[in-house]
C-alpha positions in Angstrom: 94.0 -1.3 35.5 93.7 -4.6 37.1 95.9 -3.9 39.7 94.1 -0.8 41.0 90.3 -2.1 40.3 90.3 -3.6 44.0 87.8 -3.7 47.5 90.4 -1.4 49.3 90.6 1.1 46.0 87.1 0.9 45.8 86.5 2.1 49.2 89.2 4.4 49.3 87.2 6.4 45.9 83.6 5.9 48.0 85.2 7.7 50.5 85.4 10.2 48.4 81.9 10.4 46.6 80.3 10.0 50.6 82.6 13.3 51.6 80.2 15.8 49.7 77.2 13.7 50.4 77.6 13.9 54.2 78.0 17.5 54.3 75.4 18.2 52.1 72.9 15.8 53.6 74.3 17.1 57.4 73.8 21.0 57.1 70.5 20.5 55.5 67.9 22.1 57.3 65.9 18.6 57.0 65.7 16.2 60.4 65.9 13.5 57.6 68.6 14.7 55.7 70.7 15.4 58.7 69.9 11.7 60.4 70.9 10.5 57.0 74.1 12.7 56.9 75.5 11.2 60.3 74.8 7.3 58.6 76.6 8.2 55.8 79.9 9.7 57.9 79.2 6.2 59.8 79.5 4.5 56.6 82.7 6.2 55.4 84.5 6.0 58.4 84.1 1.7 58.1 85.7 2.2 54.7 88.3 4.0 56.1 88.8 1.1 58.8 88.2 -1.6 56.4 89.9 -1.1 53.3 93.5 -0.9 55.1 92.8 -4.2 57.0 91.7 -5.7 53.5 94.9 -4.6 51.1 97.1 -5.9 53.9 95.3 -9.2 54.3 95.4 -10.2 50.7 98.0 -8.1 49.5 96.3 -5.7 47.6 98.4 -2.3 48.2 99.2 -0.7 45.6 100.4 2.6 44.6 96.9 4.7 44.2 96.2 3.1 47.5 99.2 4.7 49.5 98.3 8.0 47.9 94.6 8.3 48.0 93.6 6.3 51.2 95.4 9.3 53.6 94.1 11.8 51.5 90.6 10.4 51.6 90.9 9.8 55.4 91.9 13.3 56.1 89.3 14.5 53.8 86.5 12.8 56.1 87.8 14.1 59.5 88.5 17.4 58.7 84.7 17.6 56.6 83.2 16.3 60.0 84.4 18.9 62.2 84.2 21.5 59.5 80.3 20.4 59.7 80.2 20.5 63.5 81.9 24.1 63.4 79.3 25.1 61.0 76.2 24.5 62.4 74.1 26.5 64.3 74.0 25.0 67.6 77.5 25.9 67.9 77.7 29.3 67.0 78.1 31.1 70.2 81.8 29.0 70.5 82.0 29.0 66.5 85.0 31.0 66.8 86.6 28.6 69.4 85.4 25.7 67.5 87.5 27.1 64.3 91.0 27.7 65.8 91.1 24.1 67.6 89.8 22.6 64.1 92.2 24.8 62.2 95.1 23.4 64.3 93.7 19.9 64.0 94.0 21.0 59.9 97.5 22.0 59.7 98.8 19.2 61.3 96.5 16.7 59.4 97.5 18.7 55.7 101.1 18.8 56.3 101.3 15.3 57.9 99.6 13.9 54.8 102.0 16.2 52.3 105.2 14.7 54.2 103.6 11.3 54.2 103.1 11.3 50.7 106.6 12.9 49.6 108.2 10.2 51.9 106.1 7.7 49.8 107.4 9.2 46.6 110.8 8.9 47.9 110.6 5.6 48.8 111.2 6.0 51.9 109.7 3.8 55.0 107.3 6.0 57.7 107.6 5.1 61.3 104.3 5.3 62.9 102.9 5.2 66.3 100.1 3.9 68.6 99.9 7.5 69.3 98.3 7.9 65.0 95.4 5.1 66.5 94.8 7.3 69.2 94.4 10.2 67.4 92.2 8.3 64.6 90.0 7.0 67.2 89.5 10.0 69.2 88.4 12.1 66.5 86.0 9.6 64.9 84.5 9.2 68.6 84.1 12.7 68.8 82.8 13.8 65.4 80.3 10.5 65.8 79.2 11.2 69.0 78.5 15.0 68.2 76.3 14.4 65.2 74.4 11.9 66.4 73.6 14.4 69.7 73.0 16.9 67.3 70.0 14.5 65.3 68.7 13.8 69.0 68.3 17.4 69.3 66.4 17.8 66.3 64.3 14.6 67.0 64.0 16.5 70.3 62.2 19.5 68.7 60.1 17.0 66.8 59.2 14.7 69.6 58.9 17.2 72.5 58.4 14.2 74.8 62.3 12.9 74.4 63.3 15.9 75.3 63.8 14.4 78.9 67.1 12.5 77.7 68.4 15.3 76.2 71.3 16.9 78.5 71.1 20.5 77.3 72.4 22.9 74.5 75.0 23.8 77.7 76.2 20.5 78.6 76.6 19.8 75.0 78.3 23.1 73.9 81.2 22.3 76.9 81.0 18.3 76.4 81.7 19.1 72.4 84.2 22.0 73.2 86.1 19.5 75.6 86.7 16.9 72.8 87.5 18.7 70.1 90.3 20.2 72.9 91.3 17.0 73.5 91.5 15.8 70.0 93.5 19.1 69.0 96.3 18.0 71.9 95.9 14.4 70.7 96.5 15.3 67.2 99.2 17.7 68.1 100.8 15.3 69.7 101.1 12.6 67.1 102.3 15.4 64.4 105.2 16.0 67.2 106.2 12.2 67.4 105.9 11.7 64.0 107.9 14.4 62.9 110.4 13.3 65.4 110.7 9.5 64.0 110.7 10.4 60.7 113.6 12.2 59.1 112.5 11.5 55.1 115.5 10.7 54.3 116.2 8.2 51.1 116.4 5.2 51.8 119.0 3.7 49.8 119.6 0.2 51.9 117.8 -2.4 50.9 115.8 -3.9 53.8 
């Protein structure tokens, strides 16, 4: 019990609990709610960067760790573009929205599956810069498109900030052009991966 009681567990299982939270807080029809949604996805992605850098520093990896910490960070990525796709600013392009997230989904799911059978196995995964990049570009993008969409609403609120606000247009084809580029990204990443990895045993010892 010792053993998985630690920070990076910890953060790993808050990862978790702040999944639901953020999507329930973000498709609220509340400005409040939804500001408070975007901190929270803020919040959960630090986890996500911290916890890794903190089980490796002090040598606190453990077994839950290697299971839950990808499932937990696919669970946040896939929740924030979920949210995006679902909200109504978006639904003229919700359609396009869907297929590029749903490819984004079945790479992320199976990746994860073959990640964890390969853990299971014993067996060591080869990774890339190109896993960072994705990471990184999805984060950026799901960040920057929630916290456009809460200047929006602070928009409606505040009529006079309107004037920094670029335009439902300019939004719908900035947002549409990053999700693209994180499906390719993503895509990408799943090919290389699935071309370094053979999970196969490994039965040597180093």
């Amino acid at each position: 019990m010792k053993n998985i009681l630690t920070i990076p567990n910890l953060l790993t299982v808050l990862r978790f609990i702040l999944v639901p939270l953020f999507l329930f807080c973000f498709l609220s029809d509340r400005m409040a709610l939804q500001i408070l949604g975007t901190f929270l996805f803020i919040l959960a992605a630090l986890t996500d960067h911290y916890d890794g850098r903190i089980a490796r520093r002090y040598r606190q990896v453990t077994q839950f760790g290697k299971f839950a910490d990808p499932l937990a960070d696919k669970l946040l990525t896939l929740a924030g573009f979920v949210a995006i796709v679902l909200r109504d600013e978006f639904a003229a392009v919700a359609v396009y929205l869907a297929v590029m997230v749903g490819i984004i989904a079945v790479r992320e799911i199976g990746i994860t599956v073959l990640r964890i059978w390969a853990i299971m196995r014993e067996t060591p995964v080869i990774t890339s810069m190109w896993g960072k990049v994705k990471t990184t570009a999805q984060l950026f993008t799901i960040i920057f498109t929630l916290v456009i969409l809460n200047f929006r609403q602070i928009t409606l609120k505040v009529p006079e900030s309107a004037t920094y606000y670029p335009g439902d247009q300019v939004v719908t084809y900035v947002v549409n052009a990053l999700i693209f580029i994180c499906m390719i990204i993503t895509v990408i990443s799943g090919i290389l991966y699935l071309s370094r990895n053979r999970l196969e045993p490994n039965n040597s010892a180093a």
